[in-house]
VOTIBA-717299 format. One record per residue (C-alpha): z, x, y. Coordinates in steps of 0.1 Angstrom, whole numbers, plus 5000, padded with zeros to 4 digits. Layout:
! VOTIBA-717299
ZXY/...
This chain:
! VOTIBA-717299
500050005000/499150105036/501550125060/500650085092/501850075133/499849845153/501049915195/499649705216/501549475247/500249165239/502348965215/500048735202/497449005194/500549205176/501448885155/498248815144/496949145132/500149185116/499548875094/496248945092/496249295079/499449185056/496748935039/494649245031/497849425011/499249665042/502549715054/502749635096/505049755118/504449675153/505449815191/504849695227/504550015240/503950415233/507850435235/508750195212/506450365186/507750685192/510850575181/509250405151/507850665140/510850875140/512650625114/509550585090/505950725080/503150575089/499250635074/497550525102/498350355137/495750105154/496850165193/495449985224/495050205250/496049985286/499649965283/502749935307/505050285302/503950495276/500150405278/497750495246/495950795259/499550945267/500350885234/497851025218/498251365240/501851345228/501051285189/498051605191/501151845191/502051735156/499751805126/502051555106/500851245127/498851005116/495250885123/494950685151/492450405155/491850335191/491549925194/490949815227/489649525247/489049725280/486449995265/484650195288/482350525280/485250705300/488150605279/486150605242/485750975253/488951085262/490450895230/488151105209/489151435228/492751375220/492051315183/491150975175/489750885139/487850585156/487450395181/486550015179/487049665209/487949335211/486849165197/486349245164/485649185128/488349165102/486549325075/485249585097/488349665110/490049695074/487249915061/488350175092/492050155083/491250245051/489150485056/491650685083/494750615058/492350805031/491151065056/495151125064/495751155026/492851405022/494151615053/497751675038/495951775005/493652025024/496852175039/498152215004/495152434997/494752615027/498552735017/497652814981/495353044992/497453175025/499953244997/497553434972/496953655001/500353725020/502553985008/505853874994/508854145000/512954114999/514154305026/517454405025/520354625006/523554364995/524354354963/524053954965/519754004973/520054294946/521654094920/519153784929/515954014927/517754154892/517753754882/514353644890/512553964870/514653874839/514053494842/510353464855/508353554826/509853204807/508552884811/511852714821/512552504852/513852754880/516152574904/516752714940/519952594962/520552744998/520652635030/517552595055/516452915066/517853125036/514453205023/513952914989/509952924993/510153304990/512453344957/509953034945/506653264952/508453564939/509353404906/505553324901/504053724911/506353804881/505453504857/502953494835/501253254854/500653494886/496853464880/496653064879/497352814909/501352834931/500752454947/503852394969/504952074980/507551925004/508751574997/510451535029/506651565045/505051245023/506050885026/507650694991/504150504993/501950854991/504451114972/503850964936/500050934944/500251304957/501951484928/500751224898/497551124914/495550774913/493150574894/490350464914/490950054930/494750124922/495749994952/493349894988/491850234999/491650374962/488250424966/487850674941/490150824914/492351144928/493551434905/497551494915/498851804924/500351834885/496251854875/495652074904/498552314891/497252314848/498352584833/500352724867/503252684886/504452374907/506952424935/508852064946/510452214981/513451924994/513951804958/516451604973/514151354994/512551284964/512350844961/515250784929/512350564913/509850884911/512851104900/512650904866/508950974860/509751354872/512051364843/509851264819/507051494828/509251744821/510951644792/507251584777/504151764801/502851384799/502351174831/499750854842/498550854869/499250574894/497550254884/496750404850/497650364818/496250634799/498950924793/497951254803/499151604796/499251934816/500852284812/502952304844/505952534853/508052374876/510052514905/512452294926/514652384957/517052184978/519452245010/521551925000/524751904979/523151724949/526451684931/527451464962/524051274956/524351214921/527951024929/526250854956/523750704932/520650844953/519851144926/519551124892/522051334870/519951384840/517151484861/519851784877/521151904844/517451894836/515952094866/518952344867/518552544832/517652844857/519852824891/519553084919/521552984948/520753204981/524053294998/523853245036/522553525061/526153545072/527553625038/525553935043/525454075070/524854425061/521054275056/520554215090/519854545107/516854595079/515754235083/515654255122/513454575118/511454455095/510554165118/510554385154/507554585136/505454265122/505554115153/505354435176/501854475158/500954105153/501354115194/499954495202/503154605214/504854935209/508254885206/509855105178/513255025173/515954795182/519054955204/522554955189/524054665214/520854485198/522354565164/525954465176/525054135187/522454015159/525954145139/528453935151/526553615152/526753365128/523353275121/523252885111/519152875106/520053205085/516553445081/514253195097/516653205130/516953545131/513253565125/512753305161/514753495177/513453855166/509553685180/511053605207/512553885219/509654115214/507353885235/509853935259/510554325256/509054545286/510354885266/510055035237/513354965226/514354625221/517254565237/520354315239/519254125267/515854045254/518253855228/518553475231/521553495206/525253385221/526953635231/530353715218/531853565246/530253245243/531053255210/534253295213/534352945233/533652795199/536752935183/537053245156/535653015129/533352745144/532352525116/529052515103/528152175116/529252335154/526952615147/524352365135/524252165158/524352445187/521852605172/519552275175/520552205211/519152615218/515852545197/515452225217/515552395247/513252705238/510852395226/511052235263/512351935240/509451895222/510551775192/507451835167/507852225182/511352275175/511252085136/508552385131/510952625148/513952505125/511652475094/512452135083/510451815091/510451565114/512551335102/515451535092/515751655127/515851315139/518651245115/520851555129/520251445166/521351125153/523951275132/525151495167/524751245193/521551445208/519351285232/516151415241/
């Protein structure tokens, strides 16, 4: 089922596309205005969003500028009963799928929203690809001396050439994706496809379709039959990233695809098998989920036969001064600059801080300061890290949700609030960040 956001300030043209679109199988949401559907969009997914473009407040075109800065948003169909040349031009500038006016013909108009909610489907699954192969090319490398990175390198070479679920815990920032990748260079299966996947990024209605697949006319816009990302990954390695978000009705048919290698695709009823190796990772206390009902306990016990947990960038610090090095000289020759070395107040103060978005933090902030370094020694004050002093304001053992949420409130601000910059900043999606400013009492 589509699900789709129709914004446009007339009520009666809201109501009736809503029932009329809901007769051809989609799920409507509606909005009066570009800020009401901002805020809609924040609470749920959306495959495609029919927008008029003459609206009080947030108009369409301003919408639409805002919604460019976030690969993750929908196709937008432009449906408008005050077309000129001048506005069909700038709405395909600013990224519109189509553009159609008032009035206009229900089938027409259904054919289009299917056709964008496809076209958004076949996007995400290019992006997929286009990481598969960014992967196969990057260079993977622990960087660091503590014996808690030692003994987790020591873990992954004796557990990566079985065929056994590998389960990674840490929090955000800690590095999941890289033990995940590592764990496939040293399995047998380094020569055959790594396909990643987040399910916090898909909606419930398109993450079974995107890991299982579809049989063509299984639901509105199956136009054609769609090999999941289990076929895509035959005889290779399959990383589930945010395990947690995963919808407790697909967690059952997870559970049997491992227990057996068998799966049906959605709308099918043919069983199928494949020769995956399966990798999951979470942030999120899944022992608390499982007595909340929201994750399923045999699927844990089931996942975790191989569990590397990734202590926090705090818990060893003696990683830092190599990590921050190792950083200053990617990006020094990523941006043609020739600093060498970071000073020792620069070494003091990444030390004493308590790094809540862990390596990927300390990797912001490493970018950061190298873009902002006139010398070729990168100093303290080209450092947007708290100083001792300010950290001291937070007491000698701030909690981690006081770091957390500080930390948020300085991404936000390097992000000039945008809050599709400063989810790719933290590394987690959209929606989770909405749920922590909601969580913190943030407004933006």
């Amino acid at each position: 089922m589509n699900n789709i956001l129709v914004v446009d300030d007339e009520e009666p043209f809201r109501r009736l596309l809503k029932n009329e679109l809901a007769r051809k199988g989609c799920a409507v949401s509606v909005a009066a205005d570009g800020g009401e559907a901002l805020r809609l969009m924040r609470e749920n997914p959306f495959d495609a969003i029919l927008l008029d473009v003459v609206m009080p407040g947030v108009d369409g075109l301003s919408l639409m500028k805002k919604l460019k800065e976030d690969p993750s948003a929908p196709p937008i169909v432009v449906l408008t009963g005050k077309a000129t040349v001048e506005t069909a031009v700038e709405a395909m500038k600013n990224g519109a799928y189509d553009y159609l006016t008032k009035p206009y013909k229900l089938d027409e108009l259904a054919i289009v929203v299917d056709r964008a909610c496809e076209y958004g489907r076949l996007s995400v699954k290019s992006k997929l690809l286009e990481q598969e192969l960014v992967r196969k090319e990057s260079p993977f490398e622990f960087v660091g001396t503590s014996r808690q990175l030692k003994d987790i390198l020591a873990l992954i070479r004796k557990v990566a050439p079985t065929d056994s679920p590998v389960f990674i815990q840490g929090e955000s920032g800690t590095g999941k994706e890289l033990v995940a990748n590592t764990v496939w260079h040293y399995s047998k299966r380094k020569d055959t496809p790594f396909i990643a996947l987040n399910c916090a990024s898909l909606s419930e209605s398109l993450i079974e379709s995107e890991i299982f697949g579809h049989e063509k006319g299984a639901f509105t816009s199956a136009y054609q039959l769609k090999h999941g990302l289990v076929e895509v990954a035959d005889t290779g390695t399959l990383f589930l990233d945010e395990i947690g978000e995963m919808p407790i009705g697909l967690q059952a048919k997870l559970l049997r695809f491992l227990d057996s290698g068998e799966f049906r695709r959605v709308g099918g009823n043919k069983a199928l098998t494949v020769d995956v190796r399966l990798i999951a990772a979470t942030n999120k206390d899944l022992a608390a989920m499982i007595k909340q009902g929201t994750f399923r306990e045999d699927l844990y016990y089931r996942l975790n036969v191989i569990n590397i947990t990734l202590p926090p960038l705090r818990e060893r610090k003696e990683d830092i001064a190599a990590l921050a090095r190792h950083f200053l000289k990617q990006y020094a020759k990523k941006l043609d600059k020739s600093i060498t070395d970071l000073t020792s107040d620069a070494l003091e103060l990444l030390a004493g801080y308590h790094w809540p978005g862990n390596v990927r933090e300390l990797e912001n902030v490493v970018e950061r300061a190298v873009i902002l370094c006139e010398s070729n020694l990168l100093g303290a004050e080209d450092l947007s890290v708290p100083t001792p002093a300010v950290i001291a304001e937070l007491g000698t053992n701030p909690s981690l949700e006081e770091m957390e949420k500080n930390y948020i409130l300085r991404v936000l601000k390097e992000a000039n609030g945008n809050q599709s910059r400063a989810s790719q900043l933290l590394g987690i999606d959209r929606k989770t960040l909405y749920l922590k400013l909601k969580k913190y009492g943030i407004q933006t």
